[in-house]
Backbone as JSON, one array per atom type, in Angstrom:
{
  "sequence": "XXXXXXXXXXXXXXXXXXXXXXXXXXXXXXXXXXXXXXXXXXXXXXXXXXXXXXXXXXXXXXXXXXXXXXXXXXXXXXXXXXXXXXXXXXXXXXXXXXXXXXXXXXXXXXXXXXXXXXXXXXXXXXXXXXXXXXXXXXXXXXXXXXXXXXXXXXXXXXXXXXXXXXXXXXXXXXXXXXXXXXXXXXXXXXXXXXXXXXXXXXXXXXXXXXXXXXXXXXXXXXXXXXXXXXXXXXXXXXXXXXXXXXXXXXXXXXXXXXXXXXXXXXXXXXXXX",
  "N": [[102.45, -66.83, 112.15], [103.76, -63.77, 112.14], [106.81, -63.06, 113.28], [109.75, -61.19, 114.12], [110.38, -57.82, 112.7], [111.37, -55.07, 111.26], [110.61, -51.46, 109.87], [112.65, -51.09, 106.37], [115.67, -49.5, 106.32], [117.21, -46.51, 104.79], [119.22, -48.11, 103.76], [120.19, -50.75, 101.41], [119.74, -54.72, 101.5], [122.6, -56.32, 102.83], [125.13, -57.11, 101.0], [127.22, -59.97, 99.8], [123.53, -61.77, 99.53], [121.7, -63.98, 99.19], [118.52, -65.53, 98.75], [117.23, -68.72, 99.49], [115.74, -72.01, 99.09], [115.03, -74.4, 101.13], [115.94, -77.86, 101.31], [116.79, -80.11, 102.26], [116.64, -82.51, 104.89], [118.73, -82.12, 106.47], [120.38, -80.01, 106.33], [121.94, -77.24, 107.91], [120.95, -74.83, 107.79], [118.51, -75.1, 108.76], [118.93, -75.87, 111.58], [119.71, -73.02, 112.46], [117.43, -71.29, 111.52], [115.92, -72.31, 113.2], [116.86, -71.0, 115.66], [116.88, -68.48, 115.45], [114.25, -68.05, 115.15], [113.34, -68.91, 117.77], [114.57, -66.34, 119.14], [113.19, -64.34, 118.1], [110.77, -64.47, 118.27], [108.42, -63.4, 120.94], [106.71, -65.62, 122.5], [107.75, -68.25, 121.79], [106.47, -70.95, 122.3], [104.62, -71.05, 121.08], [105.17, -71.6, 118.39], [105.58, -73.31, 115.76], [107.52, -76.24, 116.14], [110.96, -76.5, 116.26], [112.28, -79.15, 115.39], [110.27, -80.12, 114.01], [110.53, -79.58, 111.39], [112.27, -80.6, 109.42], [110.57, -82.61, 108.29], [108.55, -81.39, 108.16], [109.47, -79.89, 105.57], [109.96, -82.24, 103.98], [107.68, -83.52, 103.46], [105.36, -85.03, 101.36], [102.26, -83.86, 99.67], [99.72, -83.46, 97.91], [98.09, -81.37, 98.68], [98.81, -80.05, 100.17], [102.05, -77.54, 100.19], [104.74, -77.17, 102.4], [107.44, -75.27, 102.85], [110.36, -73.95, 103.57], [112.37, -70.87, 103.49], [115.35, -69.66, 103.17], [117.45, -66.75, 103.92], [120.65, -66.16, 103.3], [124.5, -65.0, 103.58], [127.43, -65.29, 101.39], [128.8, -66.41, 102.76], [127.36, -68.25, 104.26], [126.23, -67.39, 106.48], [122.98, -67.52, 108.22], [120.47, -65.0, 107.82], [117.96, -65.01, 108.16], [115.0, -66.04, 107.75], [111.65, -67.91, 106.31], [108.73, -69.74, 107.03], [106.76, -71.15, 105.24], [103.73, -72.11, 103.51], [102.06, -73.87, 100.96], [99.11, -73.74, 99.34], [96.98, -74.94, 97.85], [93.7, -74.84, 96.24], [90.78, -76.43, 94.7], [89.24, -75.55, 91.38], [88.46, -72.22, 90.5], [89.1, -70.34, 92.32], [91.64, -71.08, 93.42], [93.65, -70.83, 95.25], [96.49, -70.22, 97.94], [99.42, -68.74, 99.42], [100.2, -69.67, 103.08], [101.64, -68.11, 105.31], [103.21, -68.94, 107.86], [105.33, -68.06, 109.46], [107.8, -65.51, 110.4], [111.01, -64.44, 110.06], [114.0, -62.38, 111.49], [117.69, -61.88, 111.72], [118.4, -60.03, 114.66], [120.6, -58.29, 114.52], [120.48, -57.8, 111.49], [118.13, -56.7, 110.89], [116.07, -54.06, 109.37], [117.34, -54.34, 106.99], [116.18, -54.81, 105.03], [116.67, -57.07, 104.51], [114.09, -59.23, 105.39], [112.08, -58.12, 103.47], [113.56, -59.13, 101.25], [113.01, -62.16, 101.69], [109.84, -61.68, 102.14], [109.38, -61.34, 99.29], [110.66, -63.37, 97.41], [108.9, -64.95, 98.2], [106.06, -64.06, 97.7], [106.62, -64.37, 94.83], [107.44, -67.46, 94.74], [104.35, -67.81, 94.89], [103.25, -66.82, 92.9], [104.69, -68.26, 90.83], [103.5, -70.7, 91.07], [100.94, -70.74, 90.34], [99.42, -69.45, 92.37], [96.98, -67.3, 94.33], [97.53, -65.42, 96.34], [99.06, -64.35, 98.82], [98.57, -65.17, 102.71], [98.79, -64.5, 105.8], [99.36, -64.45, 110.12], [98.93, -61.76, 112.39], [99.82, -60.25, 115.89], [97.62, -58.24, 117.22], [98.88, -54.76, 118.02], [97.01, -53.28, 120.07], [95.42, -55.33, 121.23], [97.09, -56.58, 123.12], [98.4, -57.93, 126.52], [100.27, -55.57, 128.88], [102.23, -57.21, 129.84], [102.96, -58.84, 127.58], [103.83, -57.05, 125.76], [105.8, -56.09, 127.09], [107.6, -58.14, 126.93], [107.83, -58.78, 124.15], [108.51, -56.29, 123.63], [111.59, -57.16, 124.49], [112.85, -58.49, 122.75], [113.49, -56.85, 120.96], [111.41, -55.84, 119.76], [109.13, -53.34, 118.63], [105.54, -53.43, 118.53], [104.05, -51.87, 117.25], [105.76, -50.6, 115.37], [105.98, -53.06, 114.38], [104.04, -53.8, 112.91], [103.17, -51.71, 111.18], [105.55, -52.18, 109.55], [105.09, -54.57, 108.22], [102.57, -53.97, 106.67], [104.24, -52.12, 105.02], [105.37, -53.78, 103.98], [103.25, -54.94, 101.76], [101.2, -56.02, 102.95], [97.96, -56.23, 103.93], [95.15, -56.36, 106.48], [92.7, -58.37, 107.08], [89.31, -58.07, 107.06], [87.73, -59.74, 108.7], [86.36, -61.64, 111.65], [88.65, -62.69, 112.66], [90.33, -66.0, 114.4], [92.58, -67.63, 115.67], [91.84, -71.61, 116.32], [93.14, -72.9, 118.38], [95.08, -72.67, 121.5], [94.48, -70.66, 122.26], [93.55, -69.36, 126.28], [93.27, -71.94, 128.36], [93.03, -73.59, 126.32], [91.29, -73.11, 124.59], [90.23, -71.18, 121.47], [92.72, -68.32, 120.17], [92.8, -65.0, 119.99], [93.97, -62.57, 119.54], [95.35, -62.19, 117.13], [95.55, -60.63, 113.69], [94.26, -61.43, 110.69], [96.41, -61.61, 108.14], [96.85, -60.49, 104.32], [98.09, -60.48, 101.27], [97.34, -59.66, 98.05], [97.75, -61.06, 94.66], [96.48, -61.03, 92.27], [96.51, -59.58, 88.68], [94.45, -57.03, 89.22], [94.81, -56.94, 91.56], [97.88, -56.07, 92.47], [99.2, -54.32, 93.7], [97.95, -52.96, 96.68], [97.24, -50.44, 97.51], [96.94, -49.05, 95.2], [94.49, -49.78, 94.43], [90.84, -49.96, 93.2], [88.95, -48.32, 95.26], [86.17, -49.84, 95.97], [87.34, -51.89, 95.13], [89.39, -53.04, 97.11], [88.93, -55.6, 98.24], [88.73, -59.24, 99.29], [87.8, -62.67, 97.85], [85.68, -64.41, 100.39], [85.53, -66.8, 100.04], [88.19, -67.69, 99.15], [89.39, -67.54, 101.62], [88.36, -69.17, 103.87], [88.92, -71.02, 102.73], [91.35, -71.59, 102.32], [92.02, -71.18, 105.1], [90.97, -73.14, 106.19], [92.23, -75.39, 104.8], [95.07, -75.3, 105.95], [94.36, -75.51, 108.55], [94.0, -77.94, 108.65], [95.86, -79.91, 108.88], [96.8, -80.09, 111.28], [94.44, -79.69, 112.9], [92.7, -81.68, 111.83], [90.49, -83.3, 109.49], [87.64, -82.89, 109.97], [87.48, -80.95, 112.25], [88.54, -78.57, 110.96], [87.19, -77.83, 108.96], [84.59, -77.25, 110.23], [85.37, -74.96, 111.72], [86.02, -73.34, 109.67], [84.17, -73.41, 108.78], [82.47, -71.96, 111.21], [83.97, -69.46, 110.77], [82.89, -68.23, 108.54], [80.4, -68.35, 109.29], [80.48, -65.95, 111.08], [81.72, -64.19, 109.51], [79.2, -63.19, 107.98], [78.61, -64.49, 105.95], [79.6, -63.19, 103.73], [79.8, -62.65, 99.92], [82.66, -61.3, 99.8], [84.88, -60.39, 101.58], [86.52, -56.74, 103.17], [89.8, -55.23, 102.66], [92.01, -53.75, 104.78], [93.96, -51.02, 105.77], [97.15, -52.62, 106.59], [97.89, -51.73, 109.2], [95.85, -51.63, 110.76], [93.63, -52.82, 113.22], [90.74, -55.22, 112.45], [87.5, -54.43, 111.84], [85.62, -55.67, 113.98], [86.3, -56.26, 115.87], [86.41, -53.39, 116.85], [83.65, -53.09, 117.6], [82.36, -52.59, 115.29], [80.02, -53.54, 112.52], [81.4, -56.29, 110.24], [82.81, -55.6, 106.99]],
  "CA": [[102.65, -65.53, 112.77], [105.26, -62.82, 111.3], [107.66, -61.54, 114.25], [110.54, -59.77, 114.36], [110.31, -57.28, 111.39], [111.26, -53.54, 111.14], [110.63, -51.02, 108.54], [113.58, -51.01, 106.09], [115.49, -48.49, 106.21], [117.81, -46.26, 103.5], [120.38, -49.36, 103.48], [119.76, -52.01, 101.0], [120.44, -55.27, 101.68], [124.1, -56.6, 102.45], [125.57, -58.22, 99.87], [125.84, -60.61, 98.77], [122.93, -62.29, 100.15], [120.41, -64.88, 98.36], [117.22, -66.24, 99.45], [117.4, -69.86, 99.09], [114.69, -72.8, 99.6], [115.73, -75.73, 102.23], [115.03, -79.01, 100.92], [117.32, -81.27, 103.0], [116.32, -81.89, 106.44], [120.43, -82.33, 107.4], [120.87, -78.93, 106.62], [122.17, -76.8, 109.31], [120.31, -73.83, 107.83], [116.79, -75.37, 109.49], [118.73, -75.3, 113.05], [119.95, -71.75, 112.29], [116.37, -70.49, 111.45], [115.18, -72.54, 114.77], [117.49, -70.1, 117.03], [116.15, -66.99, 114.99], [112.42, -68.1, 115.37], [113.32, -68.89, 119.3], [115.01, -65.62, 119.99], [112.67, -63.61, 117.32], [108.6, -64.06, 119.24], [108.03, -63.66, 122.77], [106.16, -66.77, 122.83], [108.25, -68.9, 121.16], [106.02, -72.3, 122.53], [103.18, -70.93, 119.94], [105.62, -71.97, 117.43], [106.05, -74.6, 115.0], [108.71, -76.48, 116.88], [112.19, -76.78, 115.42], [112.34, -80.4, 115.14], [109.01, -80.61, 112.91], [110.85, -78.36, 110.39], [112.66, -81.71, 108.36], [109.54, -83.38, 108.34], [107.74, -80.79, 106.76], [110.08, -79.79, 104.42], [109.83, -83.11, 103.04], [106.2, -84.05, 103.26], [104.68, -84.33, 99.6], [100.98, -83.94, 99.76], [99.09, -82.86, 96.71], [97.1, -80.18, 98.93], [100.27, -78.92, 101.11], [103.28, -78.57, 100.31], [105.45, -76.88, 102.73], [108.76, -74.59, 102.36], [111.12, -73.14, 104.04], [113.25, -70.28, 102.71], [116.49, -68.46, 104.29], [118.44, -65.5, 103.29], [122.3, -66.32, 103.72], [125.3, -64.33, 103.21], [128.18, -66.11, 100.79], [129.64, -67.37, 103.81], [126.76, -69.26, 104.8], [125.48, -66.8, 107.46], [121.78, -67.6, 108.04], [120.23, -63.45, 108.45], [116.71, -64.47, 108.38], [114.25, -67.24, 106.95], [110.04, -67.63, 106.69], [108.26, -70.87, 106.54], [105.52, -71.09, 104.51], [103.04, -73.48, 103.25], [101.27, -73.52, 99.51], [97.64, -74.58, 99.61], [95.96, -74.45, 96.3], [92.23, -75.14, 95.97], [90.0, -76.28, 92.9], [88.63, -74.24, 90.54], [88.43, -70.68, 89.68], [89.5, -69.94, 93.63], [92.96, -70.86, 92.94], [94.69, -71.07, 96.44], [96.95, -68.65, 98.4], [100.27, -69.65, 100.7], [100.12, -69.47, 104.36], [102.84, -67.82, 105.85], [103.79, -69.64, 109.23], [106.04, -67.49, 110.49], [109.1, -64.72, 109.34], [111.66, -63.51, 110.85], [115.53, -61.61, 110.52], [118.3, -61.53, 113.17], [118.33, -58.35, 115.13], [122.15, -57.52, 113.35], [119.99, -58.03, 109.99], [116.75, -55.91, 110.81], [116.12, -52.72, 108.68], [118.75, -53.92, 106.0], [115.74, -55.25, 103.45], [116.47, -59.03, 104.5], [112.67, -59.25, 105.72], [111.35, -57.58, 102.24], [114.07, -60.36, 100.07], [111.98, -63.1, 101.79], [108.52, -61.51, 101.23], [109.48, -61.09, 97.51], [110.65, -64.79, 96.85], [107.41, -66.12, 98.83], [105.39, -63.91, 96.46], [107.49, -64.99, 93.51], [107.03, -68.89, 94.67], [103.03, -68.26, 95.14], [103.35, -66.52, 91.28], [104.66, -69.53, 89.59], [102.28, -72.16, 91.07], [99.75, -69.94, 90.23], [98.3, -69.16, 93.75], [96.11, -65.79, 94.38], [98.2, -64.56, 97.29], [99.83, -64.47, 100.54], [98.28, -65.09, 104.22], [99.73, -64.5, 107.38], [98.63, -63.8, 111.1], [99.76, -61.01, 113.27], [99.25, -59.69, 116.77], [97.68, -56.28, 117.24], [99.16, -54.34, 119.64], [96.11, -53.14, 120.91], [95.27, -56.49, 122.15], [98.58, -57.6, 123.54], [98.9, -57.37, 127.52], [101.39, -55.37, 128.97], [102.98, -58.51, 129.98], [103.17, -59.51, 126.32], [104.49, -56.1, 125.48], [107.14, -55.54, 127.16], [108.27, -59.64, 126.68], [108.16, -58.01, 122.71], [109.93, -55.25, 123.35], [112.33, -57.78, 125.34], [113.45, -59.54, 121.75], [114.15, -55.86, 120.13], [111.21, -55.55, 117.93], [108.52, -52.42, 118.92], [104.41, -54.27, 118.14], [103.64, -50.94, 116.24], [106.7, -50.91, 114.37], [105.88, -54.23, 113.27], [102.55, -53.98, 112.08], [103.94, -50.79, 109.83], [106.43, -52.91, 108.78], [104.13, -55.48, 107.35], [102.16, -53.25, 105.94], [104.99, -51.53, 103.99], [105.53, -55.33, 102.64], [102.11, -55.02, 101.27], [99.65, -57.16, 104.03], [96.55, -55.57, 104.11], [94.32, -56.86, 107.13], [91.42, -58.97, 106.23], [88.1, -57.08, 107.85], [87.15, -60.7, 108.95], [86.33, -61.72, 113.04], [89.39, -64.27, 113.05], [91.19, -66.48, 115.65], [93.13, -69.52, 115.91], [91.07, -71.97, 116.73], [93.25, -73.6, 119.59], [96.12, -72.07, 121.71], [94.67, -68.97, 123.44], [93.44, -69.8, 127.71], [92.69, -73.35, 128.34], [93.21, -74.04, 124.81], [90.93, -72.79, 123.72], [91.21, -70.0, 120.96], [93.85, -67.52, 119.94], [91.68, -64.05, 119.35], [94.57, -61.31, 119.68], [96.05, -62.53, 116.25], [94.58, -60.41, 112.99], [94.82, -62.18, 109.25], [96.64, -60.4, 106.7], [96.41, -61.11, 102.71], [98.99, -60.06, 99.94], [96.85, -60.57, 96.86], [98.65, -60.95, 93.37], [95.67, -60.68, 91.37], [96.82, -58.58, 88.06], [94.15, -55.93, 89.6], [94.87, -56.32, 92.65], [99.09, -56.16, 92.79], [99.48, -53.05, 94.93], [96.37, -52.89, 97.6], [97.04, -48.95, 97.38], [96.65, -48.63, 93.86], [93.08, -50.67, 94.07], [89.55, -49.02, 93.71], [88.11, -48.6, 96.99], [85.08, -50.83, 96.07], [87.81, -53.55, 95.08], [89.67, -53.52, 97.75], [88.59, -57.14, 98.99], [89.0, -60.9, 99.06], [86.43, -63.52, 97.96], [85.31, -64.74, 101.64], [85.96, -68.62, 99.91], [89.58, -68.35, 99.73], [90.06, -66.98, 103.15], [88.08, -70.24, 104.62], [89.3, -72.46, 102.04], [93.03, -71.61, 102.72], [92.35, -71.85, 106.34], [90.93, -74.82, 106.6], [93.43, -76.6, 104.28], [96.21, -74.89, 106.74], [94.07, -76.09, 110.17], [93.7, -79.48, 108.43], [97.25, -80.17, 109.43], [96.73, -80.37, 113.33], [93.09, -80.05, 113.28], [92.18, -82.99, 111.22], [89.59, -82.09, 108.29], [86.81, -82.65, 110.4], [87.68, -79.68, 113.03], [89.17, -77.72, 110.55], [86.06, -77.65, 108.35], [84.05, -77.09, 111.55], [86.1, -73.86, 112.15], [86.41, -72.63, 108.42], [82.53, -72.45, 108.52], [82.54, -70.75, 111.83], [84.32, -68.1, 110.59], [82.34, -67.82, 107.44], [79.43, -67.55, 109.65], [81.22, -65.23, 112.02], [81.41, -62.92, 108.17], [78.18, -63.12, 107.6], [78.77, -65.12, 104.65], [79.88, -62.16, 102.42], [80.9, -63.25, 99.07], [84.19, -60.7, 99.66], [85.19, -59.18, 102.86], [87.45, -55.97, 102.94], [91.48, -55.23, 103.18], [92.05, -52.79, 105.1], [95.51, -50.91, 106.29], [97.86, -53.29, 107.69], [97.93, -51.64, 110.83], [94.75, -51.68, 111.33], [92.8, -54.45, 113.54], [89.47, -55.64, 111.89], [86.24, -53.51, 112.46], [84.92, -56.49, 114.65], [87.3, -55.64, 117.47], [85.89, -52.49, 117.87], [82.16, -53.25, 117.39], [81.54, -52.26, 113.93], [79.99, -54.53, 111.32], [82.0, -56.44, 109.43], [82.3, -55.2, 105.67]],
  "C": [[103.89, -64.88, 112.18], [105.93, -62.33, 112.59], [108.35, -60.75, 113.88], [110.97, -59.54, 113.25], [110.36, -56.1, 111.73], [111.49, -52.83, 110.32], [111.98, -50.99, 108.17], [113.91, -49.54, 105.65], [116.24, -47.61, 104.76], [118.81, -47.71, 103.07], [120.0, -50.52, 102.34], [120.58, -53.14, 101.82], [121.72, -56.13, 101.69], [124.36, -57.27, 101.46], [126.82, -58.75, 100.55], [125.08, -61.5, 99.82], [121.73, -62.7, 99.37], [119.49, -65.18, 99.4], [116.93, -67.96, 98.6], [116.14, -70.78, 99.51], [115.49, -73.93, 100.36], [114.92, -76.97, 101.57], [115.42, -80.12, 101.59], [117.34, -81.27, 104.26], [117.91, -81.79, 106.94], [120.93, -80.84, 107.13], [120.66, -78.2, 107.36], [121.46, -75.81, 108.83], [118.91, -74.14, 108.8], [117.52, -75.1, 111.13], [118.77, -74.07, 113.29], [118.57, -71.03, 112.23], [115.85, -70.89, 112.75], [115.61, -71.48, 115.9], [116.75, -68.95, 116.64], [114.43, -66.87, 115.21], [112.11, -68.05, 117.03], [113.16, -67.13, 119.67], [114.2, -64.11, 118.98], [111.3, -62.73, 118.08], [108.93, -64.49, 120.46], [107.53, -64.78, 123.48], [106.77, -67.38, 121.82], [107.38, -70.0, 121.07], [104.74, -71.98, 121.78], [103.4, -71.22, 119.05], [105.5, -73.0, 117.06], [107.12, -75.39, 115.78], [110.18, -76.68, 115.91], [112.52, -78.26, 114.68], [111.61, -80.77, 114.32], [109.4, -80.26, 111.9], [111.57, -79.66, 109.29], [111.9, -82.33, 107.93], [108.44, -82.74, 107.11], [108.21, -80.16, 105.42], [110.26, -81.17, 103.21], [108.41, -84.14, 102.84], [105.79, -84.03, 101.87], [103.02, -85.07, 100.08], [100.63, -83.16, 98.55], [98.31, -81.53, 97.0], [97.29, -79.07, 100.04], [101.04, -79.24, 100.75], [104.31, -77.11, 101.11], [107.11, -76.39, 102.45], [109.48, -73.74, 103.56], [112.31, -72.37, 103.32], [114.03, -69.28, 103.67], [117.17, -67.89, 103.36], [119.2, -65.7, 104.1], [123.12, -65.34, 103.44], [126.45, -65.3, 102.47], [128.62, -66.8, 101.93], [129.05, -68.0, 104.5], [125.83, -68.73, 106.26], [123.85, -66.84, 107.29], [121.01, -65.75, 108.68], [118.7, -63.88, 108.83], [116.0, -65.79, 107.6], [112.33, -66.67, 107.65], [109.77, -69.66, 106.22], [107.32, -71.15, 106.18], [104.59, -72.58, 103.84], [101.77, -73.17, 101.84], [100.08, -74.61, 99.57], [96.96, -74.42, 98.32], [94.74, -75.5, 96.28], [91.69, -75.47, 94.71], [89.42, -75.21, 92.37], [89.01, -73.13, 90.43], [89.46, -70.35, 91.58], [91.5, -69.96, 93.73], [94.19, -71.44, 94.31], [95.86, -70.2, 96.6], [97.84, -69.83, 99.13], [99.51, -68.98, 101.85], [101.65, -68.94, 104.99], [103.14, -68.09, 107.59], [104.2, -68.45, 110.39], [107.62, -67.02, 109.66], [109.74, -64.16, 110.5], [113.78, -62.52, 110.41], [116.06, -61.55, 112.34], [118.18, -59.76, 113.61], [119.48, -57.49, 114.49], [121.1, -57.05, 112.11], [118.66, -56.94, 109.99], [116.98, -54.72, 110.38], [117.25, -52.8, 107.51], [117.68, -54.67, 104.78], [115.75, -56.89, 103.05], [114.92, -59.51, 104.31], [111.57, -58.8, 104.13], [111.76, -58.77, 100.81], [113.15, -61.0, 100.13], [110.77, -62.81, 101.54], [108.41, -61.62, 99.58], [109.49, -62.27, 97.25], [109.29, -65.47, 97.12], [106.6, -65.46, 97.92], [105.65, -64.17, 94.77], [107.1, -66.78, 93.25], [105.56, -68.72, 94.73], [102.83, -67.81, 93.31], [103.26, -67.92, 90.46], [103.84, -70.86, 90.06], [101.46, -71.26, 90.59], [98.49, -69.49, 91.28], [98.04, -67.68, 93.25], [97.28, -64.83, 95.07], [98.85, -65.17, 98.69], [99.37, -64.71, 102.05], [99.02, -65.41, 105.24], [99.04, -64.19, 108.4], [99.68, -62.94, 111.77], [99.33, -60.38, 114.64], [99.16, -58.43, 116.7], [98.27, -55.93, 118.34], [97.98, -53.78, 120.87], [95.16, -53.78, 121.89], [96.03, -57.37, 122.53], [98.26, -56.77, 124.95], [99.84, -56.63, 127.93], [102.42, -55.74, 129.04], [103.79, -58.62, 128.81], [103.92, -58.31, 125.54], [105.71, -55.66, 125.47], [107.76, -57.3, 126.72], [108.35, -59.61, 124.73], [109.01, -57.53, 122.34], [111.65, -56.1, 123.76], [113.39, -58.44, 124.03], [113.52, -58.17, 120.55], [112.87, -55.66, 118.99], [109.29, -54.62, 118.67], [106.77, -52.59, 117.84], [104.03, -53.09, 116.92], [104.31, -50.88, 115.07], [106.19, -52.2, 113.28], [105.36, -53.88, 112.38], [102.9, -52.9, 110.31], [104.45, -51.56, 108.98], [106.06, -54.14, 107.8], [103.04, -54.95, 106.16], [103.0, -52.33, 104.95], [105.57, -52.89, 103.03], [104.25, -55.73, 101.4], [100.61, -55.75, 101.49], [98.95, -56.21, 104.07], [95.7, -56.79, 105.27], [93.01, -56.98, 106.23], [89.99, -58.6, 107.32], [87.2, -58.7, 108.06], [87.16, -61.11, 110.79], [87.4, -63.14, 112.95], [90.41, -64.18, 114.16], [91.82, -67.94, 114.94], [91.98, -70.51, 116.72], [91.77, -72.67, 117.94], [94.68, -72.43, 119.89], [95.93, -70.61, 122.42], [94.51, -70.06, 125.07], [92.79, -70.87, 127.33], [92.48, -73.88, 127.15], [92.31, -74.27, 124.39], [91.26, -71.48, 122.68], [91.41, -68.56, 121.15], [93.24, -66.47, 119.73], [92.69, -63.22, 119.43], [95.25, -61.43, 118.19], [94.8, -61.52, 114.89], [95.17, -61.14, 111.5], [95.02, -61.4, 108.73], [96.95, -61.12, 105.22], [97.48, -59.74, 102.31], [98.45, -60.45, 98.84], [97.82, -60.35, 96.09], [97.84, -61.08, 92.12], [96.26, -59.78, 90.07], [96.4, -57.36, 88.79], [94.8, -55.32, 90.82], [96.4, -56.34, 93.81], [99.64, -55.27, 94.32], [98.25, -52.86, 95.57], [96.48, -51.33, 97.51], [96.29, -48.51, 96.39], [94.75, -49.09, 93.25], [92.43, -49.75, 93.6], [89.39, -49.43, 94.89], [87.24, -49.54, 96.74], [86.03, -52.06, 95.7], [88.52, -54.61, 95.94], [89.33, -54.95, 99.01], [89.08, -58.71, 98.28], [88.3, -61.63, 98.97], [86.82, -64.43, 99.52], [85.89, -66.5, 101.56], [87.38, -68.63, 100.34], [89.69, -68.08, 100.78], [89.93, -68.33, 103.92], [88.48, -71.36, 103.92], [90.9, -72.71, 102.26], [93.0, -72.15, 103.9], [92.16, -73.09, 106.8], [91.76, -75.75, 105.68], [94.76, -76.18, 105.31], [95.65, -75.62, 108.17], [94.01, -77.25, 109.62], [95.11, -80.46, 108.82], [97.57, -80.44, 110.34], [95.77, -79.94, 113.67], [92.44, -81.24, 112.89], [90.71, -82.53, 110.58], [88.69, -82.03, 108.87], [86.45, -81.1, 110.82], [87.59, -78.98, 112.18], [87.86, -77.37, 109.26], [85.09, -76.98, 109.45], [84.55, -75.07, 111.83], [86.17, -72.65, 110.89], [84.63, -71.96, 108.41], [82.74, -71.47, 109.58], [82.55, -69.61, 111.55], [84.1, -67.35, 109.22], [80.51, -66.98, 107.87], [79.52, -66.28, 109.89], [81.25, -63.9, 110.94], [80.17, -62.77, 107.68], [77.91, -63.41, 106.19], [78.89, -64.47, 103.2], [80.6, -63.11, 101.39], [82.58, -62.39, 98.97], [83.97, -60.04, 101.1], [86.06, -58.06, 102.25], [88.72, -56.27, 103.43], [91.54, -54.1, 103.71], [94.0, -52.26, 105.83], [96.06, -52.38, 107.35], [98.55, -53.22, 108.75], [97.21, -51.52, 111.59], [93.86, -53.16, 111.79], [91.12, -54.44, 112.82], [88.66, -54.74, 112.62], [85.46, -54.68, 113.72], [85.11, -56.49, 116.25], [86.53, -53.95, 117.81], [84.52, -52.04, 117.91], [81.39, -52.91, 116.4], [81.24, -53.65, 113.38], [81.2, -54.72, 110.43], [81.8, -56.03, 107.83], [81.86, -56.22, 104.76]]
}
């Protein structure tokens, strides 16, 4: 999930300030991003937990490999971090990260921190040679009021966001997706929409596309996810779930991208593209 993010505004960001990768679980940067991820999403307990964060930073798996990256200031100030996860697939398909979860202190929001970290995570999916970027985000149009104002409560305005993601270059994926565990009675998550950053040569800037190109082969979408649910679904489930939601597309070989402030056509009873 991406929280607290707001468009940037004339300011670049402070200097000096790098975007670094975490590789040692003893560094204090991982508790520093844990307070910013707490005090970032409204539902914090949907999170990754803080404690899992050394663990997976040093997992080596050939078919995850987990990262965490923070933007500091020379003096060690943590402004903002994302934790991401690189999934690469066989063949021609290639594999895309997963983006966990991003965020920036509220001091730090609108200064271009939030845009550093998108850049390096598309920079690290570059040199493995992944496709692109995925992330989930809540629409606002299917957030309770409850959940709204407990949003607004942590400084960061659901519309705003979504803009704000979309001026990073997420394009929503015109696919019917959920989490498969974690909404009521655990079962799933449906207010969440997927968004994609390709890096295709064609398809760098989603503006600049053709309209007929604007899309994503339907494989990686279910092949990412289910190497990302295979992690705390176990491959069974997480295969189980990847079809689902291949059915659920009507097994297009490409769905569409559509603005990234826009929720999927499925939400409001159109066919999927």
């Amino acid at each position: 999930m991406l929280g607290a993010m707001t468009p940037a505004g004339p300011h670049p960001t402070p200097e000096p300030v790098r975007v670094r990768r975490v590789t040692d679980p003893a560094d204090p940067a991982l508790h520093a991003f844990g307070v910013i991820q707490e005090r970032s999403y409204y539902a914090p307990e949907m999170l990754i937990p803080p404690e899992m964060f050394g663990m997976l930073i040093t997992r080596r798996d050939p078919q995850r490999e987990d990262r965490l990256l923070v933007a500091q200031t020379r003096g060690g100030e943590v402004l903002g971090g994302t934790l991401i996860s690189h999934l690469p697939l066989p063949g021609p398909l290639g594999g895309a990260v997963f983006n966990s979860f991003m965020a920036v202190t509220r001091a730090a929001r609108g200064l271009g921190v939030g845009r550093a970290l998108h850049r390096a995570t598309l920079d690290g999916a570059r040199q493995a040679g992944l496709r692109g970027v995925f992330a989930d985000s809540v629409h606002p149009s299917r957030q309770s009021e409850e959940d709204r104002a407990a949003e607004a409560a942590t400084g960061v305005e659901p519309s705003a966001r979504r803009a704000a993601l979309h001026a990073l270059g997420l394009r929503t994926v015109n696919v019917p997706y959920w989490q498969p565990v974690g909404g009521p009675d655990g079962g799933p998550l449906t207010d969440l929409d997927l968004l994609y950053h390709p890096l295709n040569p064609d398809e760098t800037d989603p503006d600049e596309m053709n309209p007929d190109d604007r899309s994503v082969p339907l494989a990686l979408v279910t092949g990412v996810l289910r190497a990302y649910w295979t992690g705390w679904l176990g491959e069974e489930r997480a295969q189980v779930e990847a079809q689902a939601l291949a059915e659920r597309s009507g097994h297009a070989a490409r769905v569409g991208l559509l603005p990234g402030t826009d929720a999927p056509t499925y939400w409001s009873g159109s066919a999927g593209r």
